[in-house]
ZADO-1210 file (C-alpha; in nm, 4 decimals, padded with zeros to 6 digits):
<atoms>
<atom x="05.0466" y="07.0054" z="08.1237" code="UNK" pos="1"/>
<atom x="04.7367" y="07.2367" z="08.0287" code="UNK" pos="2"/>
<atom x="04.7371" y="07.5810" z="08.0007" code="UNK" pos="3"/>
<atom x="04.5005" y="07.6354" z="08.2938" code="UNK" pos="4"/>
<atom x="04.8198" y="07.4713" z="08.4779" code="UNK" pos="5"/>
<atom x="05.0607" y="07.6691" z="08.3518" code="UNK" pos="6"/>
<atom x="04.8700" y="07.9424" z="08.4883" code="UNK" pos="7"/>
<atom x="04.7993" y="07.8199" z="08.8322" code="UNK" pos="8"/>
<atom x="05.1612" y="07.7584" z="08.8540" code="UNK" pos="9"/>
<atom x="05.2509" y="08.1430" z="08.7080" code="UNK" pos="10"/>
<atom x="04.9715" y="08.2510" z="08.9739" code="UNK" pos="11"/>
<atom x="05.1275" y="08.0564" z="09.2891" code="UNK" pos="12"/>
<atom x="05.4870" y="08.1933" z="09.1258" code="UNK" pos="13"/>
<atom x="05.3873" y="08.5528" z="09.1627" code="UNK" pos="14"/>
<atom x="05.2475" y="08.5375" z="09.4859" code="UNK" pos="15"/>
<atom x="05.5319" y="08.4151" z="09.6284" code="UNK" pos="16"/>
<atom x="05.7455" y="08.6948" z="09.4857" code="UNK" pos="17"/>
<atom x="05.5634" y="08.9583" z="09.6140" code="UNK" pos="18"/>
<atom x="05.5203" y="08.7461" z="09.9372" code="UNK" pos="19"/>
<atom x="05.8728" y="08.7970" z="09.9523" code="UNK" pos="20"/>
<atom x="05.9046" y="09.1380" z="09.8364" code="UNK" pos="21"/>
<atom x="05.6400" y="09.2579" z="10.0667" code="UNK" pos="22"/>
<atom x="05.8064" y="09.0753" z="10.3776" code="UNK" pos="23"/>
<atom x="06.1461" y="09.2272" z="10.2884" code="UNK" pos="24"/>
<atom x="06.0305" y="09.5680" z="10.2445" code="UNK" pos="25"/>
<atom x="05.8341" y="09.5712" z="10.5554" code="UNK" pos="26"/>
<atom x="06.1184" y="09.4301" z="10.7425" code="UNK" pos="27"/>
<atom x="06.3709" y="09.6770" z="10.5882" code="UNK" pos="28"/>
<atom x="06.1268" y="10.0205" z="10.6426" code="UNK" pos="29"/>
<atom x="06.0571" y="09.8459" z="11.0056" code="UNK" pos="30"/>
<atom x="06.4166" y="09.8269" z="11.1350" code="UNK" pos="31"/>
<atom x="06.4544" y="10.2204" z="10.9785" code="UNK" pos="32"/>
<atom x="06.1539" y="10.3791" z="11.1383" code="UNK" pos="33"/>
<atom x="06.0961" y="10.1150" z="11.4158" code="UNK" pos="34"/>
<atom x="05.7731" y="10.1574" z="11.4028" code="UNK" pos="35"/>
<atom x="05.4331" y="09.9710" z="11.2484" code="UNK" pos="36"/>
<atom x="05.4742" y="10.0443" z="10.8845" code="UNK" pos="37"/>
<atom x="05.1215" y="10.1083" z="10.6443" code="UNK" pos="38"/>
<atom x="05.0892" y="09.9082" z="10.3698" code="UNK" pos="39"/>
<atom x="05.1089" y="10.2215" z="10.1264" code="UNK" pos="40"/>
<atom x="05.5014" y="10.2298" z="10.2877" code="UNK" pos="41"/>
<atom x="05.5648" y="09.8951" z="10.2021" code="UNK" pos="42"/>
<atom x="05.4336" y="09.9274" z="09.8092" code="UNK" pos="43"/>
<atom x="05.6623" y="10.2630" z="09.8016" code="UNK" pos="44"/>
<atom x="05.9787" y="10.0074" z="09.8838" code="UNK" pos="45"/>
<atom x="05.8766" y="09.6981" z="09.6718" code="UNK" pos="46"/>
<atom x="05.8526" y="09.9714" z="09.3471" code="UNK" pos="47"/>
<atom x="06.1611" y="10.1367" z="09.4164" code="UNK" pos="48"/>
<atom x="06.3316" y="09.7678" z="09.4857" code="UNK" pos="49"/>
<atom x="06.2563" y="09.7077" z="09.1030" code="UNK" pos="50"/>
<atom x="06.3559" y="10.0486" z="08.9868" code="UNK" pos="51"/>
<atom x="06.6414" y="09.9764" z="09.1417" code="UNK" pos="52"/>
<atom x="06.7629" y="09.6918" z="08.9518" code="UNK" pos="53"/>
<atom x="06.5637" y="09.4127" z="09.1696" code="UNK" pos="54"/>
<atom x="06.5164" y="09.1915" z="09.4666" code="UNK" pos="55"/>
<atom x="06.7115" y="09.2709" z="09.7597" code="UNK" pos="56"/>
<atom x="06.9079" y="08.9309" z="09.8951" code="UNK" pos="57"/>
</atoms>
């Protein structure tokens, strides 16, 4: 495998994380405040869900 695919792969990897993190968070600050949350919210949760030791189940 080339570099250049190792990279594509460690690209699609890393979008899917903070797919993830980003749909958790938003779920978990929507079900709090019940309303639309701003995406400024949702970066606030995904940083302190790796301060805090990492991903959420």
């Amino acid at each position: 495998m080339s570099n250049r695919s190792y990279a594509e792969f460690a690209i699609a990897d890393a979008k899917a994380l903070l797919t993830r993190l980003a749909s958790q968070a938003g779920a978990r600050a929507l079900a709090i405040s019940r309303r639309p949350v701003s995406l400024p919210e949702v970066r606030a949760l995904i940083a302190a869900d790796i301060m805090n030791g990492g991903l959420p189940n």
